[in-house]
C-alpha positions as CSV (number, residue, x, y, z in Angstrom):
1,X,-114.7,1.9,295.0
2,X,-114.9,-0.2,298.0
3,X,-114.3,2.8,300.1
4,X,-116.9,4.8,298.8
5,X,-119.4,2.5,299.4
6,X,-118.4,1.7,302.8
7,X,-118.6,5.5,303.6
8,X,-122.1,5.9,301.9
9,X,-123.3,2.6,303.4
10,X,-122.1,4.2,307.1
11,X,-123.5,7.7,306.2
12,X,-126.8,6.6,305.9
13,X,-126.6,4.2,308.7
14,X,-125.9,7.3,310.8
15,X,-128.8,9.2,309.1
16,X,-131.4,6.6,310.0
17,X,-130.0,6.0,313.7
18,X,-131.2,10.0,313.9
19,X,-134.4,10.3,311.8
20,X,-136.2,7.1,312.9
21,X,-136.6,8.1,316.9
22,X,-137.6,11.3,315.4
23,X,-140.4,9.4,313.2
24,X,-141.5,7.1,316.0
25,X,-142.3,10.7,318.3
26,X,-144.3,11.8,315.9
27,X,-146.0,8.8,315.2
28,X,-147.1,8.4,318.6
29,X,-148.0,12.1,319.6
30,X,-150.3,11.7,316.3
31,X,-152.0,8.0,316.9
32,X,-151.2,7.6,320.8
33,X,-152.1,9.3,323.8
34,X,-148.3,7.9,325.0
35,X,-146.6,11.1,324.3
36,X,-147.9,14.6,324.4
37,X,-145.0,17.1,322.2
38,X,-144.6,20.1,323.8
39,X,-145.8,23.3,321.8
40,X,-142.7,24.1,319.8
41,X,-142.7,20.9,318.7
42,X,-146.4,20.4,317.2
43,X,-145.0,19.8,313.6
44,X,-143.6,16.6,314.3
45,X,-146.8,15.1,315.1
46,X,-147.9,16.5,311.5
């Protein structure tokens, strides 16, 4: 049991440590003029 949650507990750890830069991008192409996506990208900032 302890094993299982260790590896869900790390999983999701390692999920986060890749969606939240990808939330922050898009955050600040949409509210900020800091960062300006390329084309291909556009749907982040949606």
């Amino acid at each position: 049991m302890l094993e299982t949650l260790t590896g869900l507990g790390l999983a999701s750890a390692a999920g986060l440590n890749a969606y939240i830069p990808m939330l922050v991008l898009g955050l600040l192409d949409r509210f900020t003029g800091l960062v300006d996506l390329p084309g291909g990208w556009g749907w982040l900032g949606n």
